[in-house]
C-alpha positions in Angstrom: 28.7 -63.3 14.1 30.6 -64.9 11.1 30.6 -63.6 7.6 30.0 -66.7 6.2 27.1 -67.4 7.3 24.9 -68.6 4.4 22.9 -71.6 3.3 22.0 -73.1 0.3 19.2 -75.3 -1.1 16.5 -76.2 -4.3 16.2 -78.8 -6.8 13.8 -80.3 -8.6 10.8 -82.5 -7.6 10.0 -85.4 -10.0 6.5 -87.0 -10.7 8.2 -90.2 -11.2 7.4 -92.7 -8.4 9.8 -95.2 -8.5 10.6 -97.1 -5.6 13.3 -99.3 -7.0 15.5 -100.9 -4.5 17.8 -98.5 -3.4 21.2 -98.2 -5.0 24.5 -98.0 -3.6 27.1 -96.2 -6.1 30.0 -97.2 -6.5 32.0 -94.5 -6.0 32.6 -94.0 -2.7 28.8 -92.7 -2.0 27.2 -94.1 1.5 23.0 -94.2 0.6 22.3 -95.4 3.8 23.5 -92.9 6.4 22.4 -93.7 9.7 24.3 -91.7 11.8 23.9 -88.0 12.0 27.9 -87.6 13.0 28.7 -89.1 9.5 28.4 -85.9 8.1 28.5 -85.4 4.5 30.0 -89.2 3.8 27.9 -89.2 0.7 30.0 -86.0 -0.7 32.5 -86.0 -4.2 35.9 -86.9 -3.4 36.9 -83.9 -6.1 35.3 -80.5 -5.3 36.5 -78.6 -8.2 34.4 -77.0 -10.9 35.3 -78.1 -14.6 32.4 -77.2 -16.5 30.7 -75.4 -18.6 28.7 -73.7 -16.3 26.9 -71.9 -19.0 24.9 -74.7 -20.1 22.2 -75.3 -18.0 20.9 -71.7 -17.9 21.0 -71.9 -22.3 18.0 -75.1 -21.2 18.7 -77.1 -23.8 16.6 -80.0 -23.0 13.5 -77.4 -24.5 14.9 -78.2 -28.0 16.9 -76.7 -30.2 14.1 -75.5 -32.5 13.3 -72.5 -30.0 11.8 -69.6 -31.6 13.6 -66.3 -30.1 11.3 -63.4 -29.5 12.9 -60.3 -29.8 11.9 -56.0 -27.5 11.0 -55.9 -24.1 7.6 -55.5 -22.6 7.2 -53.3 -19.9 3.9 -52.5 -18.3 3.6 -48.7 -17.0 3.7 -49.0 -12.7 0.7 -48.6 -10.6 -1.3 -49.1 -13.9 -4.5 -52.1 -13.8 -4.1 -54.2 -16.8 -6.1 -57.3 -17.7 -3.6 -60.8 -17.8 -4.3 -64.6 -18.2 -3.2 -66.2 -14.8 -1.0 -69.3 -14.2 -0.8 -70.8 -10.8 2.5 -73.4 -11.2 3.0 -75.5 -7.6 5.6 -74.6 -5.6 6.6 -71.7 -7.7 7.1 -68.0 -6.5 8.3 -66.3 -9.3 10.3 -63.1 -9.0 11.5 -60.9 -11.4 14.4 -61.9 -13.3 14.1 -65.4 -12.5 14.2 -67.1 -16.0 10.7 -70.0 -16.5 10.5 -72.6 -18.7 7.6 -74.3 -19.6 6.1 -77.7 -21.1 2.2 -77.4 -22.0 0.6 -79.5 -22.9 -3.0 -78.5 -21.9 -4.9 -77.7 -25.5 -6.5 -74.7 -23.7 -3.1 -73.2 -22.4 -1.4 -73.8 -25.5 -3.8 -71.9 -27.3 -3.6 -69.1 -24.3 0.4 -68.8 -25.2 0.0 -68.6 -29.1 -2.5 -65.6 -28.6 0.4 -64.2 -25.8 2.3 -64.1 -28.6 0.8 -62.2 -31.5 -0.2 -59.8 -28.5 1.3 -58.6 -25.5 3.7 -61.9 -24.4 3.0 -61.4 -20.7 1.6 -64.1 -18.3 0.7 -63.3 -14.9 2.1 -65.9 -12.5 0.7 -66.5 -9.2 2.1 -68.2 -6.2 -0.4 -70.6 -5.0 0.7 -70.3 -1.5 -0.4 -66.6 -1.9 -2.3 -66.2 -5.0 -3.1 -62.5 -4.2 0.5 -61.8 -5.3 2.4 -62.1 -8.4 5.0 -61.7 -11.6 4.5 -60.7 -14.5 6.5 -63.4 -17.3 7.2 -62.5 -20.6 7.6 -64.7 -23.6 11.5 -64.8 -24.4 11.3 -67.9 -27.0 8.7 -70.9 -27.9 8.1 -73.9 -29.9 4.8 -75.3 -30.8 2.9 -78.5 -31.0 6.6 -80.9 -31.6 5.9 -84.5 -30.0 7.8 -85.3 -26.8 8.7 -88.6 -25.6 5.4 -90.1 -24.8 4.0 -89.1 -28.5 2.0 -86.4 -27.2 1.6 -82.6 -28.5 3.7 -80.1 -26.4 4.3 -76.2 -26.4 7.8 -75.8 -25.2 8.5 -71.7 -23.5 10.7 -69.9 -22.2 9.8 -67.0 -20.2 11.5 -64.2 -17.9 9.9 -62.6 -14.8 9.4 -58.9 -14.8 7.0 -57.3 -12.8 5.5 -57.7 -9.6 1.7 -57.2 -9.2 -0.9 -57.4 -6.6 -4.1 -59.3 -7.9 -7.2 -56.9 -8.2 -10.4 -59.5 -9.0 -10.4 -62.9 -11.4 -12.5 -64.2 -13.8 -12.7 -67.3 -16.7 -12.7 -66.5 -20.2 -12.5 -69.0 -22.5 -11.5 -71.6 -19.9 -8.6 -69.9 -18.8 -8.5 -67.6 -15.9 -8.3 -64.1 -16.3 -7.2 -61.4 -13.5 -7.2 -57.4 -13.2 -3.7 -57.2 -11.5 -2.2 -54.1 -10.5 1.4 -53.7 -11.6 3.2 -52.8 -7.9 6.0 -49.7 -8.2 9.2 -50.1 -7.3 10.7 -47.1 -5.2 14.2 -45.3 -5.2 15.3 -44.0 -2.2 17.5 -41.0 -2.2 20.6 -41.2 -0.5 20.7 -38.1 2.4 24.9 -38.1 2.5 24.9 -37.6 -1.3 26.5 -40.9 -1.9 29.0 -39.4 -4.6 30.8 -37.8 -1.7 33.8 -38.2 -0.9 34.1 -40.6 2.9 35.1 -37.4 4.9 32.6 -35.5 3.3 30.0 -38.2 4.1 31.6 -38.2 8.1 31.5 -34.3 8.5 27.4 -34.3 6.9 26.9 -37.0 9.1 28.3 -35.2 12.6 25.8 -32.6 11.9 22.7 -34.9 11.3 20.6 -36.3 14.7 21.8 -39.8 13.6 25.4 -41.2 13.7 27.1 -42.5 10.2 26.6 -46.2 11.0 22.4 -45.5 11.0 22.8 -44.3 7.3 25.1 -47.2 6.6 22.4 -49.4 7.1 20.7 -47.9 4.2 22.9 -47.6 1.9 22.6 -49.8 -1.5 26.1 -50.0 -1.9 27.2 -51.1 1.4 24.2 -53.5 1.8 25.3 -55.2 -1.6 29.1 -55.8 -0.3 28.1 -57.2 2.8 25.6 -59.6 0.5 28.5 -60.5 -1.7 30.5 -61.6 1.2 28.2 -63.9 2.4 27.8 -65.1 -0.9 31.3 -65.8 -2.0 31.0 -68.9 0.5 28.4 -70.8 -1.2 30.4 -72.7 -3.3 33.8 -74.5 -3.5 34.7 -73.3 -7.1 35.4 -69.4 -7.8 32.2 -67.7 -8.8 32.9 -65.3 -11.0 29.5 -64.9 -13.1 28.8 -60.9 -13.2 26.1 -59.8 -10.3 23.7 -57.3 -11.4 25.5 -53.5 -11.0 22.0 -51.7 -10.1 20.5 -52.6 -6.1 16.9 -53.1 -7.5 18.2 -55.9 -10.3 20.9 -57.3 -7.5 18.2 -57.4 -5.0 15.9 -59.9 -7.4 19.0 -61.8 -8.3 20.2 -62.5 -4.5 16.1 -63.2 -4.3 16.0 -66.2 -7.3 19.4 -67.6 -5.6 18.1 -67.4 -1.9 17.0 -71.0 -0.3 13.4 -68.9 1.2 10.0 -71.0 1.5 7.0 -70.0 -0.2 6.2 -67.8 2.6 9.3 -65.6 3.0 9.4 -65.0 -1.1 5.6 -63.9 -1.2 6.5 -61.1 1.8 9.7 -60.4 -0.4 7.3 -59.4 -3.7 5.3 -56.8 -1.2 8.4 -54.7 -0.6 8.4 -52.1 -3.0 12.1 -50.6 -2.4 15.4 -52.0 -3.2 16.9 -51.1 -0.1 14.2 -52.7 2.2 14.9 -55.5 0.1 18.2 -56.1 0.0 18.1 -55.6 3.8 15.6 -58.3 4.2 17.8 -60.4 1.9 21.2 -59.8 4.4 18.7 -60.4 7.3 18.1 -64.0 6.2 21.5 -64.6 5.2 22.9 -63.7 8.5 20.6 -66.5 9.9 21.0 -69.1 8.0 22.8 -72.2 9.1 21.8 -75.3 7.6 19.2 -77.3 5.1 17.0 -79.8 6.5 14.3 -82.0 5.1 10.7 -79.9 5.4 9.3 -82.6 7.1 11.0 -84.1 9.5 13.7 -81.8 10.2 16.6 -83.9 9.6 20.1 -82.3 8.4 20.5 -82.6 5.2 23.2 -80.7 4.4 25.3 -77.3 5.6 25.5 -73.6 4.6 29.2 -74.5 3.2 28.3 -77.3 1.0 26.5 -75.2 -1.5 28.4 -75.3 -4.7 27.7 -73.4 -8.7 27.1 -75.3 -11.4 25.2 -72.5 -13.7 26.5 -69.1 -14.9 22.9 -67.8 -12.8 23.6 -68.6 -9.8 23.4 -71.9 -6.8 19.7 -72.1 -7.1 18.0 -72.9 -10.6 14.4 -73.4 -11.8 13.9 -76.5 -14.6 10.9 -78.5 -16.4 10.7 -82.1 -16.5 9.0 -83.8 -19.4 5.2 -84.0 -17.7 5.7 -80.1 -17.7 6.4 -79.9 -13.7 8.5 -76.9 -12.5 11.1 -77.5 -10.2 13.5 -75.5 -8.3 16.8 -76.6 -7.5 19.5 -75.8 -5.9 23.2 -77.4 -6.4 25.6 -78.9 -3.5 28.4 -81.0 -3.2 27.9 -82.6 0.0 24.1 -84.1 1.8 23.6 -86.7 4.7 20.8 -88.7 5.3 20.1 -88.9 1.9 19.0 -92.4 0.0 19.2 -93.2 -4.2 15.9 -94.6 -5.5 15.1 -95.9 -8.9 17.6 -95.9 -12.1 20.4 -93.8 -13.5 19.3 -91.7 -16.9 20.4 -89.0 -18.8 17.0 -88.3 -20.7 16.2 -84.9 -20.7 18.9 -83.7 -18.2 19.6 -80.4 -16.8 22.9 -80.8 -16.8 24.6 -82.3 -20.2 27.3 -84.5 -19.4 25.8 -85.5 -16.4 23.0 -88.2 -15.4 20.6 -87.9 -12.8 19.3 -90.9 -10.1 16.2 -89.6 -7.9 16.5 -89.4 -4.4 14.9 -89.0 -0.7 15.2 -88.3 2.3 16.5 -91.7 4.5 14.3 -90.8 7.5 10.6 -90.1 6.0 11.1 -91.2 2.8 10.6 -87.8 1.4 11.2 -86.7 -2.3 14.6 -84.5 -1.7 15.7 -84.1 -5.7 18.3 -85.9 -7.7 22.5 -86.6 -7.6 23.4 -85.6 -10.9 26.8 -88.2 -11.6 29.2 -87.1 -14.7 29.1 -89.3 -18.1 32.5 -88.0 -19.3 35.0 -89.0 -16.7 36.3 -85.7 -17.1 34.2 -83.0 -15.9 34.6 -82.0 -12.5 32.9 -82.1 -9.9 32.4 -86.2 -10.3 29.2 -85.8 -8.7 27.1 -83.4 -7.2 23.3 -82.8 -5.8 20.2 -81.1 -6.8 18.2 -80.0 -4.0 14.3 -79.1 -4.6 13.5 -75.7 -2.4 9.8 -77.0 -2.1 11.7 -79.7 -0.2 13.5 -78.7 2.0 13.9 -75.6 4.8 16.7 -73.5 6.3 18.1 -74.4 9.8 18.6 -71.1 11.4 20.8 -70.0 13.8 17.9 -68.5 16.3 15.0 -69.5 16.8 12.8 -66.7 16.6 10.4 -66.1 13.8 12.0 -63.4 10.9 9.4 -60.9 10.8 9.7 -57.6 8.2 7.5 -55.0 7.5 8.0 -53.2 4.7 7.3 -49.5 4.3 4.7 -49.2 1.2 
């Protein structure tokens, strides 16, 4: 089994519908790949990573007008606290995964500015599962500016925290109101006293019913090398952005840059240890092969062709202007993709580079966006955002990944 197995994905999925006639680029890209042996023909000639990779995750499309809201909320574990619920579509959020938001409901907004004279937590429910969720807390805000179309907007940006199992809902004040149960997180101990030295660790283990390599499997430190292998091959350009140093904040990270559907991240919010998590993580990195479009199966791209273009990771989540959350993640490479509609830079993700919709060439499927550099300089020339909602991982068996978690 190779080490670098490992697959990418996510992007953003626009609410703009337009079906211009299809545009071929000029440089060198082939939007009408017909062939599934003309792999990757639509990829950047230059695969190097000069940029600023630190501006996408700063969001500066939000404004720069952002009020910064300073402390740390942290709700006590197992305890049953009342929260205002949000269900955003194709969003699972998971702690540490960074929000943002454009509201521009009247009855939200006014939901937020109470959040934030008070306790600046949100509740955030998938709606594939909306029995599960995280806790988001209020990092920074503006109010009521105008956005493009003229209209009133409450611009936030949040950070997940907690997990929490949803106890019963209500609606106060038209906005719906749960009694969620914050979930615990567990810390297993470590039975060959992981401070040992190797031969110390051997001799403990010779006189223990199970052989070192059993333990192995459960140690956080191992588990998060073996991750960090798999993950140094998801991008052409050396990623050097510090992982988190602690298992149960590296396991959320890997979780917030792994290409899992809706299904896979709401069993990944039920286990309540690091370890089980970081194994389930390294599971689904060992079978990953390839993206493919979520409805008709066709390749769209491979595990290799994953590529950074944020300090946080492959796999970002954004806000367009009608306030739709996307996530996206980057790659250098896709086949049987198609451009649709007109080049723009308004309210980019990624300054210096424009953005051209695109789908997939076979069902006509939204797939995300190529993002093309203004400044002739930045490197890579080109490169694609992939939406997660879109698309699924091709996996290397074919048997369903199943993981019970011990609670």
């Amino acid at each position: 089994m190779a080490e670098d197995m490992i697959l990418p994905l996510l992007g953003y999925n626009g609410d703009d519908d337009e079906e211009d006639d299809t545009t071929d680029s000029d440089e060198g890209i082939d939007n009408d790949i017909s062939d599934d042996s003309e792999e990757h023909s639509s990829g950047s000639r230059d695969q190097r990573v000069q940029y600023d990779t630190t501006l996408p995750s700063q969001h500066n499309y939000l404004g720069d007008n952002l009020n910064e809201l300073s402390g740390r909320v942290v709700l006590d574990e197992t305890s049953t606290v009342s929260l205002p619920l949000l269900t955003i579509d194709k969003v699972v959020l998971v702690p540490s995964q960074v929000l943002p938001l454009q509201l521009h409901h009247p009855t939200i907004v006014s939901m937020m500015r109470r959040l934030i004279d008070g306790q600046r937590t949100v509740g955030v429910v998938a709606s594939f599962e909306p029995t599960l969720g995280t806790t988001a807390e209020i990092r920074s805000y503006s109010g009521d500016d105008d956005d493009v179309e003229g209209l009133p907007v409450f611009r936030v940006k949040a950070e997940g925290r907690q997990r929490f199992r949803v106890m019963e809902t209500w609606r106060q004040d038209g906005v719906v109101m749960g009694k969620v149960k914050i979930l615990p997180e567990y810390e297993l101990t470590n039975p060959l006293r992981e401070r040992t030295h190797t031969m110390d660790r051997r001799s403990i283990a010779m006189c223990s019913r199970w052989p070192q390599w059993v333990y192995g499997m459960y140690d956080p430190n191992l588990l998060m090398d073996k991750i960090k292998l798999y993950l140094k091959n998801w991008s052409f350009n050396d990623y050097t952005s510090p992982a988190p140093l602690k298992p149960c904040e590296f396991s959320y990270w890997v979780a917030s840059n792994l290409p899992m559907d809706d299904s896979q991240r709401c069993q990944l919010l039920t286990i309540n240890s690091s370890i089980q998590r970081l194994r389930f993580e390294l599971s689904l990195l060992q079978k990953y092969s390839y993206l493919c479009c979520s409805e008709c199966k066709a390749k769209i791209c491979e595990k290799e062709d994953v590529i950074v273009m944020s300090v946080n990771g492959p796999q970002g989540t954004y806000v367009n202007p009608h306030g739709a959350v996307h996530e996206m993640t980057t790659v250098s490479k896709t086949t049987n993709i198609v451009l649709i509609g007109r080049t723009s830079t308004d309210f980019s993700w990624f300054p210096g580079y424009a953005w051209t919709i695109c789908q997939c060439k076979r069902c006509k499927s939204h797939m995300g966006w190529k993002f093309s550099s203004v400044d002739k300089k930045l490197r890579p020339e080109w490169f694609w955002g992939l939406c997660r909602s879109s698309l699924e991982p091709g996996l290397k068996i074919d048997d369903e990944i199943s993981w019970k978690p011990v609670l």
